[in-house]
N, C-alpha and C positions, 0 to 999 in steps of 0.2 A: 607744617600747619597742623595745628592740633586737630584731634577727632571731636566730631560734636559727641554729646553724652545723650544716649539715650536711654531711661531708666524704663526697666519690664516689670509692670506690675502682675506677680504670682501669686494664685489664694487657694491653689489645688491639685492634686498630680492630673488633674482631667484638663485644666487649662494650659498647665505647663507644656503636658504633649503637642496640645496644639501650637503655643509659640515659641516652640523649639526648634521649628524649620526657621521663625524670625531668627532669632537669635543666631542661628548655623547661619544664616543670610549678611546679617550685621555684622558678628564676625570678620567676615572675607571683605567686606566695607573698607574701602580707603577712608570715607571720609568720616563714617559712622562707627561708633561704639558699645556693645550692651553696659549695658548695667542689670543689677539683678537684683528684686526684695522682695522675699518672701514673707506672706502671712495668712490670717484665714485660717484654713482647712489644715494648713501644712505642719501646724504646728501643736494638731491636737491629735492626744495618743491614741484617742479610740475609735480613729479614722485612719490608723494608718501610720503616724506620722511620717508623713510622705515628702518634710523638707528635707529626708534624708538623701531622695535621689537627687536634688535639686545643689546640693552640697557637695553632692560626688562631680558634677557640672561645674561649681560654682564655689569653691571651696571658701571661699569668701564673699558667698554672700549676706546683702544685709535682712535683717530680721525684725521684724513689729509680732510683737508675739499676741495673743487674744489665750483668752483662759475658756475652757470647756465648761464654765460658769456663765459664762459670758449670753445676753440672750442678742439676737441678731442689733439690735441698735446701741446698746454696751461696746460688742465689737467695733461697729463702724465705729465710733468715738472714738477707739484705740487705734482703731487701722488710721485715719486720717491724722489726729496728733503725733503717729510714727511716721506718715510718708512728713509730713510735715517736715517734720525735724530734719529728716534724710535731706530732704530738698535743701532746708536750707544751710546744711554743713557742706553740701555735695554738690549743689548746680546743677541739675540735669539740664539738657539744651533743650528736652523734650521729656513726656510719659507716654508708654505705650500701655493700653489696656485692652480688655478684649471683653464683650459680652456684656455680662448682666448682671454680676454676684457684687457684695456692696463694698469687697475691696479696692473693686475698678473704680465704682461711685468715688470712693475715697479719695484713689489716686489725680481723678477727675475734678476735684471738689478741690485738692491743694493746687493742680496744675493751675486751673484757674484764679483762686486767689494770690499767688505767685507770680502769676504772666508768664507760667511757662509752658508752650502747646501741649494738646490733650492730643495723641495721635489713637482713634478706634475703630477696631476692627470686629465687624459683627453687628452693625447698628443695623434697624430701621428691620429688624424681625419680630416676627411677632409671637407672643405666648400666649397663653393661659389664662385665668386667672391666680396669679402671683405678684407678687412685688416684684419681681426680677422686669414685667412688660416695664411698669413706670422709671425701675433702674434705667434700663436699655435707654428707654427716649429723652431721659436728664443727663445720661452721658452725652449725648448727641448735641448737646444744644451745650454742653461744656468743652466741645471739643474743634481742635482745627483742621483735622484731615482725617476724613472716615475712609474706612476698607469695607466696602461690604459684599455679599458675596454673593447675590445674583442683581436683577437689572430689576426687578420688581421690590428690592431692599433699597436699591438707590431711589425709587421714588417716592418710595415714604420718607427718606433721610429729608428732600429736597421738599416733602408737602410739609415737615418740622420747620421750613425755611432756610433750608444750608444752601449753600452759593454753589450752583452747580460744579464750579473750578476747582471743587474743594472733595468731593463726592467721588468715588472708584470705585470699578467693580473688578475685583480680582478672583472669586472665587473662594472656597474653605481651604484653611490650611491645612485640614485634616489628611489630608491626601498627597500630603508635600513627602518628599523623600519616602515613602511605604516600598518605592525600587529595592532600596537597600535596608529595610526591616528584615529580620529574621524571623520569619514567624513559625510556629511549631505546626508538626502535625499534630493529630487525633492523638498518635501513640508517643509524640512528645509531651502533652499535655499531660497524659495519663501518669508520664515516667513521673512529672514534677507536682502535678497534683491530683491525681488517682482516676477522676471517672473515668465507665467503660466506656471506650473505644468503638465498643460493635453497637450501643444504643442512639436513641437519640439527644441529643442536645439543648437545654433551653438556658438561653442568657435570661437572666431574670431582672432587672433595673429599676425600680420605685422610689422615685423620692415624692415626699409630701408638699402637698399643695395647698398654702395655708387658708387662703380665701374662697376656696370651696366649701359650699356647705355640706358635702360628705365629711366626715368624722375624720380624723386620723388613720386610727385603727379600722376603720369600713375602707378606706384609699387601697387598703393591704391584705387585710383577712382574705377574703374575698380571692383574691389570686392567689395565694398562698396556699388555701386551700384547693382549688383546683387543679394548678401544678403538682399540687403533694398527692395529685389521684390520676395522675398520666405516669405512664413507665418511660421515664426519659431523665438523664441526668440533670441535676439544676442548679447551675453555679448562679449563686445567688450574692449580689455587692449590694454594701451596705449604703445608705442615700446617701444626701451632703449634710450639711449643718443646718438647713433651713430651718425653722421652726418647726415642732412634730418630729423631725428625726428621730428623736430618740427612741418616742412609741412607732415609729415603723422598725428600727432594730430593735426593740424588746417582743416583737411579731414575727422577727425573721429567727431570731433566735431559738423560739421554740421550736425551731425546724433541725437545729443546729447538729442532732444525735443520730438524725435521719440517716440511713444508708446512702440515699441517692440526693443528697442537700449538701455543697459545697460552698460552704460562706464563707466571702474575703473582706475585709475593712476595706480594702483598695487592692488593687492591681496596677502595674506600669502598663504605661500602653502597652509597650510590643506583647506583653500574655493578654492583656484585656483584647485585643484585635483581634489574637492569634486563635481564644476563645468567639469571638464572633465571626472568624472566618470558615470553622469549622463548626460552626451550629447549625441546628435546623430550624429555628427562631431567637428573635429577641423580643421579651418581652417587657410592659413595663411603662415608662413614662420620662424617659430621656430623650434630650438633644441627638444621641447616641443613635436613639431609633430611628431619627430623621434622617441625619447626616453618615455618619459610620455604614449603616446597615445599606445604606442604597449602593455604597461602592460595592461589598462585597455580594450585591444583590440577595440579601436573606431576608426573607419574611420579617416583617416590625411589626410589632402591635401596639400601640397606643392605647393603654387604660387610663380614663379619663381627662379630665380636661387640661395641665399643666403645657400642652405643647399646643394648643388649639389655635387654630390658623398658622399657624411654621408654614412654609412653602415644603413640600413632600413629594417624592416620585412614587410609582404607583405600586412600590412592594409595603406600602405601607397602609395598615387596617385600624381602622378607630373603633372601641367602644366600651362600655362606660366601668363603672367599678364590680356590677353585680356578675354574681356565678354566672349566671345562662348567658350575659352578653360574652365575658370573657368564654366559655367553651365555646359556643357558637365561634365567634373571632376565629380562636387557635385550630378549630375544625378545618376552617377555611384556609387558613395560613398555609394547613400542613397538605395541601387538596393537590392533587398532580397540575391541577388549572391554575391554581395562584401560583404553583412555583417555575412554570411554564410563564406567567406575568411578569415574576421577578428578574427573573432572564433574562428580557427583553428591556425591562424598567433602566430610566435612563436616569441621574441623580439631578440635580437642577444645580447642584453644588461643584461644579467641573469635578475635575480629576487630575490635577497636579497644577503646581507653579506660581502657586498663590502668593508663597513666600518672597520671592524671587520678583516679584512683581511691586511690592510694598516694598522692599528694601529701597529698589530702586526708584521710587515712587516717593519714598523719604529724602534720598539723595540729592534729588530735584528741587524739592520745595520746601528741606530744611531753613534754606538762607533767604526763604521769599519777605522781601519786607511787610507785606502785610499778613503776615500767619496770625496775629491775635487780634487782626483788626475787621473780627466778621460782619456781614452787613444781613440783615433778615431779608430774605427775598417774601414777600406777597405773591401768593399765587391768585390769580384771576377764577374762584370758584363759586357755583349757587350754595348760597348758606338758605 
């Protein structure tokens, strides 16, 4: 009996990490198969181009390319007329997507006019103000089996009106096989990219938040300049493609000659971890800070709004883009009390087996005859 085809929508080495335990899952699948298509982020140079590790995985796989020309609604046009086409030379039996960036949208937006299930993981959380929140809940309502990753994500999936039988909660992938990561020390880190060993540490992580009404360059300056006034190493990654990216890396750059300013376009996970496993904070305004930071219990900080309302364990501090809030924060972070907090801080996102749970969670309900035949549940509420 043939394998069903399950096609993986990829748009960044940050999403890849995470559905690489799927993919290791699928694999070992009697009945299920990946498939792989990268585009998005992966294809553009001055981010990395990061569909190189995805190649070394994936030697063939397929490709929708987007131009670094391109402004975010340009690309979705490209991303979705290439899942398009894949779809229809290729069959997939399914799409799996994950989150909130508008390649998912994409892949979401073909499954559906197609009739072919939208399988998504990561729905029914909540952000900022971004586009990424309204991405998030249009995937949800395009899709036929959600993964989400605590019990408080399922009920918002179910107040969008998803049919409860269709709804899971497995937890973050993020945390899937980290047993067998290799992760470096302080003095491995240093061999392969220099800082010192004996100081301390800051992850640094800003991407731009377009529907803010702080500026671009105010989202950045602002921290930039205060880390550039503390004695502590600062490996500093460049955002994603949002819109503003660009003036946040022509921000970080001027940093770039700095003795103690380590800036990467991207990192693969196992260094990106390996670098937060060994710091004494992260700062900044990623998913990263939410997720990542609570397993290896390190101080997060949260500069302003892009993550607001995320469900968070309690090594994480919020506040806003100016100088005094950001020192005040990282004062706190670095306090023997808050790291005494972190210790204890429990993630809300488990701690393994996510993967492993959705594979076989696909297994089940690939062949269900009414996978595209959702019904809107009504919830009984006072409007």
């Amino acid at each position: 009996m043939a394998k069903k085809k399950v096609l993986i929508i990829t748009g960044s080495r940050a999403d890849y990490g995470l559905l690489k335990p799927v993919i290791f899952y699928l694999r070992k699948s009697r009945k299920l198969e990946p498939k792989i298509l990268a585009t998005g982020m992966h294809a553009l140079n001055k981010l990395g181009n990061t569909l190189k590790e995805v190649k070394k995985d994936f030697p063939n796989v397929a490709v929708v390319g987007i131009s670094e020309k391109d402004d975010m609604l340009r690309g979705l046009s490209k991303e979705i007329e290439g899942i398009r086409k894949y779809c229809l030379k290729n069959s997939p039996d399914g799409i799996f997507v994950l989150g909130d960036r508008d390649e998912m949208l994409a892949g979401a937006i073909v499954g559906a006019h197609l009739n072919i299930p939208v399988f998504h993981l990561r729905g029914g959380e909540l952000t900022g103000y971004v586009v990424d929140e309204h991405i998030r809940h249009a995937i949800t309502k395009f899709s036929s089996l959600h993964f989400v990753t605590t019990k408080n994500h399922r009920k918002r999936v179910l107040q969008l009106g998803e049919e409860p039988n269709r709804v899971f909660v497995t937890g973050a992938t993020e945390f899937d096989r980290l047993w067998d990561m290799k992760f470096l020390s302080r003095r491995g880190l240093k061999d392969k990219f220099g800082p010192d060993p004996e100081k301390r540490w800051f992850v640094v992580l800003q991407h731009p938040t377009p529907l803010d009404i702080v500026s671009f360059k105010d989202q950045i300056k602002p921290l930039l300049r205060v880390v550039s006034g503390i004695e502590a190493e600062k490996i500093v990654i460049y955002p994603n493609s949002d819109t503003g990216g660009q003036i946040l890396i022509n921000e970080i750059n001027k940093y770039r000659k700095r003795g103690d300013f380590y800036v990467f376009a991207n990192l693969s996970r196992e260094d990106y971890l390996s670098f937060l496993k060994q710091s004494d904070l992260l700062i900044g305004n990623s998913s990263s800070g939410i997720v990542d930071s609570g397993y290896f219990k390190i101080p997060s900080i949260q500069v302003g709004t892009r993550e607001k309302g995320r469900e968070r364990g309690k090594n994480v501090i919020e506040c806003g883009y100016d100088e005094k809030s950001i020192k005040r924060a990282i004062a706190k972070a670095l306090s023997p009390i808050f790291k005494a907090v972190c210790r204890k801080s429990v993630s809300p996102y488990g701690s393994g087996g996510a993967a492993k749970k959705i594979v076989r969670i696909l297994e089940k309900h690939i062949d269900r005859k009414d996978l595209l035949l959702k019904s809107f549940v009504t919830l009984d509420i006072m409007v």
